[in-house]
C-alpha positions in Angstrom: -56.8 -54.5 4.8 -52.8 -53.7 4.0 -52.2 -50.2 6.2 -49.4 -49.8 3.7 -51.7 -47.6 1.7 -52.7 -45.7 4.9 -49.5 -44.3 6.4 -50.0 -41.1 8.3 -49.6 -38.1 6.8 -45.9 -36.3 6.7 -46.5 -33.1 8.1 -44.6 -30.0 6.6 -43.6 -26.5 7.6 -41.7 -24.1 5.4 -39.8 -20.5 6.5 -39.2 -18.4 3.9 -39.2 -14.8 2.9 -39.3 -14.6 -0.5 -43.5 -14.2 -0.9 -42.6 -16.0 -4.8 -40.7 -18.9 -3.6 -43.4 -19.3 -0.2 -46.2 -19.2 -2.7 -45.1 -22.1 -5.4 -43.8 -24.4 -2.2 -47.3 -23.8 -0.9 -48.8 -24.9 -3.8 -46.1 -27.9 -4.8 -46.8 -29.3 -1.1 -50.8 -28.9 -0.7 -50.6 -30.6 -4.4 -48.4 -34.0 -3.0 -50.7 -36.7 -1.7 -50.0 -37.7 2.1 -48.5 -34.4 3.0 -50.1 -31.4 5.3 -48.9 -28.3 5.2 -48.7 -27.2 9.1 -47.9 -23.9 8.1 -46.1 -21.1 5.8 -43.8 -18.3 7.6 -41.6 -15.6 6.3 -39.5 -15.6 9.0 -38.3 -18.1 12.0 -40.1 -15.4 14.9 -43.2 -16.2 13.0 -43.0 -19.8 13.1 -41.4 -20.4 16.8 -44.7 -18.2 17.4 -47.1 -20.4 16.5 -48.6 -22.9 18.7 -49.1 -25.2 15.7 -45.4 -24.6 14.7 -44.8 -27.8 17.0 -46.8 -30.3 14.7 -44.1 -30.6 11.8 -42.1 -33.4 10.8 -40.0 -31.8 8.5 -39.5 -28.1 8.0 -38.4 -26.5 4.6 -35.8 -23.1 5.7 -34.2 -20.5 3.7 -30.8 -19.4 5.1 -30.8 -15.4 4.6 -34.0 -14.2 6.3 -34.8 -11.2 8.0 -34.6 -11.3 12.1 -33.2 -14.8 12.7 -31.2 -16.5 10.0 -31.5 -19.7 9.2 -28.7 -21.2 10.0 -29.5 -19.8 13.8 -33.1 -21.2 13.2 -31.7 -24.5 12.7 -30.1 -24.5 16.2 -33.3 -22.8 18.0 -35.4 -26.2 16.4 -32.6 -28.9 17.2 -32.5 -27.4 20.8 -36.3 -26.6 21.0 -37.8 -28.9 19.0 -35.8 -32.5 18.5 -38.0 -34.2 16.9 -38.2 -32.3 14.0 -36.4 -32.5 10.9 -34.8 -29.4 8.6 -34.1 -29.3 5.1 -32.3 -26.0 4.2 -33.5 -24.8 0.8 -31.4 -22.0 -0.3 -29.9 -20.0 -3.5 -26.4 -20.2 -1.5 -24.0 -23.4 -2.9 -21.2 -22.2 -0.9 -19.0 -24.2 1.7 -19.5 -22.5 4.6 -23.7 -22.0 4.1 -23.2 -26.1 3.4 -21.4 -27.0 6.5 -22.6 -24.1 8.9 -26.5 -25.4 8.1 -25.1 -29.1 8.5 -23.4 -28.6 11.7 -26.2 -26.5 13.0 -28.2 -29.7 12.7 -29.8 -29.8 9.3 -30.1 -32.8 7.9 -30.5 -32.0 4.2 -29.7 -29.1 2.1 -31.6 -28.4 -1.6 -30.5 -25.8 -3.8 -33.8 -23.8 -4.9 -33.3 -25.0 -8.3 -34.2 -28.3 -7.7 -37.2 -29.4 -9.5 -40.8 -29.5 -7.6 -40.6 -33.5 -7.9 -37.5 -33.6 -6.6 -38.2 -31.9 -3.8 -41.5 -33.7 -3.0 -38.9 -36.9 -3.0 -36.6 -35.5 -0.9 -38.9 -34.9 2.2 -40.3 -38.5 1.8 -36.8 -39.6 1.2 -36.0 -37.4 4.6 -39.6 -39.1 6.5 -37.4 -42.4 6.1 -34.5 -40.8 7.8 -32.5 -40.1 4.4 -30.6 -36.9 4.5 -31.4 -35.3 0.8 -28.7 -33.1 -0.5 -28.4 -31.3 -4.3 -26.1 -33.6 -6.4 -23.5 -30.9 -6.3 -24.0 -29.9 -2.6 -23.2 -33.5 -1.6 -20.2 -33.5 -3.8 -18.8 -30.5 -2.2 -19.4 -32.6 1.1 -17.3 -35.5 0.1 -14.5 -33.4 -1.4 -14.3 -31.5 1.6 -14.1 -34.9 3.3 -11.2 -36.1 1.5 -9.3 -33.2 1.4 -9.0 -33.5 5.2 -8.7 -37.2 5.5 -5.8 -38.5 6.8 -4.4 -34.7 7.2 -1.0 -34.5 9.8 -1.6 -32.5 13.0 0.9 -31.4 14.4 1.1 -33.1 17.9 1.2 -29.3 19.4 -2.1 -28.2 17.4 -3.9 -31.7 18.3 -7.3 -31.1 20.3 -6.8 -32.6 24.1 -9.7 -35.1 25.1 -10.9 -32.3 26.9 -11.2 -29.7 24.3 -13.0 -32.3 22.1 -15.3 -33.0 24.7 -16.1 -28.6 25.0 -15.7 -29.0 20.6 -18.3 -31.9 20.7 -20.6 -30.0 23.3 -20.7 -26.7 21.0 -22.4 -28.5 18.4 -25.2 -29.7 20.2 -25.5 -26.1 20.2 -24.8 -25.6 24.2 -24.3 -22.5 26.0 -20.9 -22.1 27.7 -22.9 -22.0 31.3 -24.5 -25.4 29.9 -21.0 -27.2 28.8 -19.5 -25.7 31.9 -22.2 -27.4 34.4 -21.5 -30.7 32.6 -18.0 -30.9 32.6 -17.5 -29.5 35.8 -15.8 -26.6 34.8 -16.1 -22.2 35.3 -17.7 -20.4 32.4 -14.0 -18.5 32.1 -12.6 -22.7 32.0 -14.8 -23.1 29.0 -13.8 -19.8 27.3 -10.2 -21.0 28.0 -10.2 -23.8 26.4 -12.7 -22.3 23.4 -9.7 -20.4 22.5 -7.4 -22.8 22.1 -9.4 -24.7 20.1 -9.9 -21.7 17.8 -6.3 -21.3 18.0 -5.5 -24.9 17.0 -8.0 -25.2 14.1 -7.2 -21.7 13.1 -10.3 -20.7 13.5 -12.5 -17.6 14.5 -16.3 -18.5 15.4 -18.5 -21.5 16.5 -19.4 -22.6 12.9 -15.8 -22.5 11.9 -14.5 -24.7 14.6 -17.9 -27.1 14.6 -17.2 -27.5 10.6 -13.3 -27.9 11.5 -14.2 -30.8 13.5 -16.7 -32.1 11.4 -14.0 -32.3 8.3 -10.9 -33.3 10.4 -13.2 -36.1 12.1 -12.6 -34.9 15.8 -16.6 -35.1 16.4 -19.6 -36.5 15.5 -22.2 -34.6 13.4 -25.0 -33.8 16.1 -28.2 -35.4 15.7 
């Protein structure tokens, strides 16, 4: 017998406050054949919780919850939890939601728009290792993209190898201690060179400098 028609199931998880939005996901996934729902949760301290938390595949997260936000949720699973996969769904369309979820290590982000089949395709789509986006989120992508390719840097504003190596370590989401043990440097060495990166890419925050780096191509996306 073909064990193409037997795949294991895709297990799914979904955090999300809104009690309307929770309820019709709850139904749209326990309705989509080969799919378990490991567990609802209106908030990321309620999920990181519960034992069975750990089981999913693919988590569903909102951005603006109460306690922990999303985006911060995003870097507690990639940290915590590598195996799993996060597809933001969200309300919010603009660029830095898009790129602070993305460089946080989402790997897809749906508008809550999207249709019920669409979204049912998009974690299968994200089971194979595809990284679903709305078609206007991944537009906003690529033209961010190309309005930074090819962009002059000054030679004076131009990230020293060691600076991308402290740039390439904050978004895998380390702690200054952490980047500081592996590079063989003080915590006040990392914070040195933290701002003058922020300085350089005219910058003010983590996010801000990980999604600088991420347009201007000075790192690789974390995974």
């Amino acid at each position: 017998m073909s064990t193409e028609n037997h795949k294991p199931p895709l297990h799914v998880s979904m955090i999300e406050d809104n009690r309307y939005f929770r309820s019709g996901w709850e139904a749209l996934l326990k309705s989509i054949p080969g799919m378990v729902l490991v567990g609802s949760y209106p908030g990321c301290e309620e999920a990181f919780r519960d034992g069975a938390f750990g089981e999913t595949e693919i988590c569903l997260m909102d951005i603006g919850l109460p306690g922990m936000s999303g985006i911060e949720g995003v870097m507690h699973i990639s940290k915590h939890f590598p195996g799993m996969a996060v597809i933001m769904c969200t309300v919010r369309d603009d660029d830095e939601s898009i790129f602070d979820s993305l460089c946080a290590g989402a790997i897809g982000y749906l508008l809550k728009k999207t249709a019920p089949e669409e979204i049912g395709a998009a974690l299968e789509d994200a089971s194979r290792g595809g990284s679903p986006m709305s078609p206007s989120i991944a537009r906003r992508v690529i033209d961010s993209f190309r309005t930074h390719e090819g962009r002059d840097v000054p030679e004076q504003d131009r990230l020293t190898p060691r600076e991308t190596e402290v740039l390439q370590k904050m978004a895998l989401g380390e702690s200054y201690a952490a980047i500081a043990a592996e590079l063989f440097l003080s915590v006040e060495g990392v914070r040195y060179h933290i701002r003058h990166i922020y300085e350089k890419l005219q910058v003010h925050s983590r996010a801000e400098a990980i999604a600088q780096g991420l347009r201007d191509r000075l790192i690789r996306p974390p995974r």
